[in-house]
N, C-alpha and C positions, 0 to 999 in steps of 0.2 A: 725569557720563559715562554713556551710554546702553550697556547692558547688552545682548552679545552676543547674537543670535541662537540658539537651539536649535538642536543640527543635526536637519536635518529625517529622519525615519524613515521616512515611505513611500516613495522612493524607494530608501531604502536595500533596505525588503523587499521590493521588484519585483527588484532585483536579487540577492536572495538566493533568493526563486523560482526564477529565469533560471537561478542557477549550482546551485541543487540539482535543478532537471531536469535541466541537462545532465552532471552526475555522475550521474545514476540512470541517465540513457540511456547514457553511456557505461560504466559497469558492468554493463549487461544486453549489449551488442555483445561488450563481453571474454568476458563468460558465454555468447556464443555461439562461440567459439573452443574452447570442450573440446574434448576429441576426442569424446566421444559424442555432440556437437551432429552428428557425421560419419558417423553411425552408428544405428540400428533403436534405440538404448537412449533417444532421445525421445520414441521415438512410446511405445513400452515404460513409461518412467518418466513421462512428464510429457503429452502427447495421447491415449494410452489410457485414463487416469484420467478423464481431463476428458470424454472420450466416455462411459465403460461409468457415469459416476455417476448413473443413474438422469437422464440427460437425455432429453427428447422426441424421439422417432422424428427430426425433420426434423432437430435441430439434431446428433444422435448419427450421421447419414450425411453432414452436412456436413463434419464433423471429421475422419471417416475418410477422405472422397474427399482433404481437403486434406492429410491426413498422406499416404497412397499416394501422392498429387503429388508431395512434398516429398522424400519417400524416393527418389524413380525419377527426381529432378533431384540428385539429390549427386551432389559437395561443392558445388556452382553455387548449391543451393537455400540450402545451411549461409552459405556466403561472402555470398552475396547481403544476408542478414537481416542480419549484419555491416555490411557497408556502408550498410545504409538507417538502421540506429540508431546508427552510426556519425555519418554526416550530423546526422541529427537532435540528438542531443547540440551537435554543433555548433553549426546553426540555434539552439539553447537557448543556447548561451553568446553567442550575439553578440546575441540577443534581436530582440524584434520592431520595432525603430531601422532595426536591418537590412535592407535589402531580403530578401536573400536569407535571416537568418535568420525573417521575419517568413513568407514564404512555406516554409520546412521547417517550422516550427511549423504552419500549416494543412496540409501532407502528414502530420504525426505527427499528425494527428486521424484520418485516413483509415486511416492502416496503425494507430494504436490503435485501432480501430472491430473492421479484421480480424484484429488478435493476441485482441483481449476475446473474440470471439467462435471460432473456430477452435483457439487455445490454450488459453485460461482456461476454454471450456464458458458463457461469459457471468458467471463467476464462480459459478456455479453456483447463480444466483438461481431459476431453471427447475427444480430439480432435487428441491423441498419442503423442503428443511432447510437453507436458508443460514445460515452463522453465522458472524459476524467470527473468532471462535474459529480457524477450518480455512479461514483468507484471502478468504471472498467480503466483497466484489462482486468481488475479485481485484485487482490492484494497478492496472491500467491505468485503470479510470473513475478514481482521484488524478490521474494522470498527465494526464490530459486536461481534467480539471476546474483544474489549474494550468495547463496552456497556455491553456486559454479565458480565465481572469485576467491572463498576459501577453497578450492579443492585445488587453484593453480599453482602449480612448481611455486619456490619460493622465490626462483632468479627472475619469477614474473617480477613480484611485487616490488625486487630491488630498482627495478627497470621503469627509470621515470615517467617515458612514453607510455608502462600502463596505462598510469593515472588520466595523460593526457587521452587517450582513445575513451577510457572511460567516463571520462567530461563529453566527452562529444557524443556518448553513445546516449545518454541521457540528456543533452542537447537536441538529439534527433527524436528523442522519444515527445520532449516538451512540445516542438514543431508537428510531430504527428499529429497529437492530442489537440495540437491549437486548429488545424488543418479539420480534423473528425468533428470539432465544435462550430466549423464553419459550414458542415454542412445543410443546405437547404432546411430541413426541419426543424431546427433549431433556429430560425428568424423568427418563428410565429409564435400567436399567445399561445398556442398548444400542445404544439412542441415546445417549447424552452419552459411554457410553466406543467409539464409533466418531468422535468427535469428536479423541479424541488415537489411537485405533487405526486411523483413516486415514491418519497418515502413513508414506512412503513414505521407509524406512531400509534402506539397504543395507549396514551395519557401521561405515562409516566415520566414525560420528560419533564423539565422546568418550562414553566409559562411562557419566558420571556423566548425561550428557544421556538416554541409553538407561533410567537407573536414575530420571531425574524421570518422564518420558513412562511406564513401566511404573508407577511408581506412584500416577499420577493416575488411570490405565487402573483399577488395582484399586480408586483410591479412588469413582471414577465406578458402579462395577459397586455396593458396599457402601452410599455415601450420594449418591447421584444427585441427591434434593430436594433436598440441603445445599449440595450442590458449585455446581449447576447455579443454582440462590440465589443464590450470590455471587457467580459470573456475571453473571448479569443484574442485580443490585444495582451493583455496579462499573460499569458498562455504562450503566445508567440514569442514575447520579451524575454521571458526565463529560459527558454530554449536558446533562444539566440544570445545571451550573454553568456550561457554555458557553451555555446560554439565556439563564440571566441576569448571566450576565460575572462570575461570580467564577473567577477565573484568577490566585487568588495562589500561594503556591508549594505548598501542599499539594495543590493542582489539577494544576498541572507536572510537580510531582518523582511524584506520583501517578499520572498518566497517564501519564508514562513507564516506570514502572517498570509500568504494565498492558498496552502496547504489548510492552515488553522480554518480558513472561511468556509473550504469545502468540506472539511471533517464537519463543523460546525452546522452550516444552514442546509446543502443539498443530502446532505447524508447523516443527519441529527447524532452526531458522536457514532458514527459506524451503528448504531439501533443498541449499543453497549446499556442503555436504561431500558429499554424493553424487557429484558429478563431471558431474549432468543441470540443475544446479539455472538457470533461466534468470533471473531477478531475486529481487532480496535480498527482497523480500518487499510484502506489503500496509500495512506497518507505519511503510517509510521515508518513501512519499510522502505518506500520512497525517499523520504528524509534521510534515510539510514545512507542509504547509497548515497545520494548527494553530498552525505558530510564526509566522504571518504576522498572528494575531489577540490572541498575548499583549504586554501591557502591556508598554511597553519599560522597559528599566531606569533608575532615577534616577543621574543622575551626582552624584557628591558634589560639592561645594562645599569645597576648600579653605579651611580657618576658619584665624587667625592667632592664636594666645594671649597676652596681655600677660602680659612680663613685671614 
């Protein structure tokens, strides 16, 4: 008797892409429903930032003209961005089979092009101190770097050397990031504790989260080399074991709990309790990607013991 079939898994993770885009997009349209999304406390909390951080003249008056736009069209301008990532989320679950979701997927490259820049500050890769740390490149180059993945031919994804280029792409992206955190600023109390002292809290978070973020603050300020060390040690290991494909579980349950730390202490849950926060963070669509290059899991084999 000829021995069933595998079921097959790349198909499966096209469609696990599909549907964790369009839960991100559709988490980020609800997060534009606050009431502050209706109100001055965006430009305030979340485009003021991304402007005043030490960005270049041209890209610091772009953000400002689009925020005064955005302001002097409410609630039309709030409702509006609703509806477009609303869509979009859509266009992501019916995937690119769809006519029409294959065509909103190429419009979310266009409006992620203007949220990275206008919102995010470009992630604040322009700015001299980018660092995975404090969410750059910012969440949307994932977001986009997965819609380009669903839009490719299908005979990509049959083609197992995707996956493996795609391990590496994300190998080199962890070694950047570990490389940008190495930078000279980031040794000192003031640089590295502006790393957790740039986020933007406004009470609402839990105590104990106030009480990590304060004491990393202090621990930054007293052992900077040490801190900022392991930093980039952590940083550089996850890059490099996605180079060369070791992705067993101490790689997994590791990287995610290094993901969890930065969602957590330098970037207090992406500002999601604040009441301004516009997506969960740099951390979800990252993961997203990474799960589409680990090892699937063995299924057992039901064994029969004699008795």
């Amino acid at each position: 008797m000829t021995p069933s079939a595998p079921t097959p898994i790349r198909p499966a993770r096209r469609a696990r892409l599909a549907k964790g885009l369009a839960a991100l997009w559709l988490l980020d349209a609800l997060l534009k429903l606050q009431p502050s999304m209706f109100t001055p406390e965006l430009i305030v909390n979340v485009l003021g930032p991304s402007a005043a951080d030490n960005q270049p003249q041209w890209l610091y008056r772009l953000i400002i003209q689009s925020a005064t736009r955005w302001y002097h069209l409410l609630p039309w301008s709030a409702i509006g961005i609703v509806a477009i990532e609303g869509f979009i989320a859509w266009a992501a679950w019916r995937g690119p089979a769809h006519r029409w979701g294959r065509r909103g997927l190429w419009f979310s490259l266009a409006w992620g092009l203007v949220v990275w820049t206008v919102a995010e500050g470009l992630g604040g890769l322009l700015t001299g101190s980018p660092s995975l740390m404090n969410g750059s490149p910012g969440s949307i180059p994932f977001y986009m770097a997965g819609t380009l993945l669903l839009l490719l031919p299908d005979h990509v994804w049959q083609n197992p050397a995707f996956f493996v280029r795609l391990r590496q792409g994300l190998g080199v992206f962890f070694v950047l990031a570990a490389l940008a955190q190495a930078l000279p600023g980031f040794w000192t109390p003031v640089g590295l504790g502006g790393v957790f002292g740039d986020v933007t809290m406004n009470g609402s978070e839990p105590v104990v989260m106030q009480q990590l973020i304060n004491a990393l603050v202090i621990l930054a300020m007293h052992a900077p080399v040490l801190l900022n060390g392991i930093f980039v040690t952590i940083t550089a290991a996850i890059g490099i074991a996605l180079l060369r494909g070791r992705l067993g579980p101490l790689f997994i349950y590791g990287t995610a709990l290094w993901l969890l730390f930065i969602w957590v202490a330098p970037q207090a849950l992406g500002g999601l309790l604040t009441g301004s926060g516009t997506d969960p963070g740099t951390e979800f669509p990252l993961a997203l990607l990474i799960s589409l290059v680990l090892p699937p899991r063995e299924r057992q084999t039901p064994t029969c013991r004699t008795l």
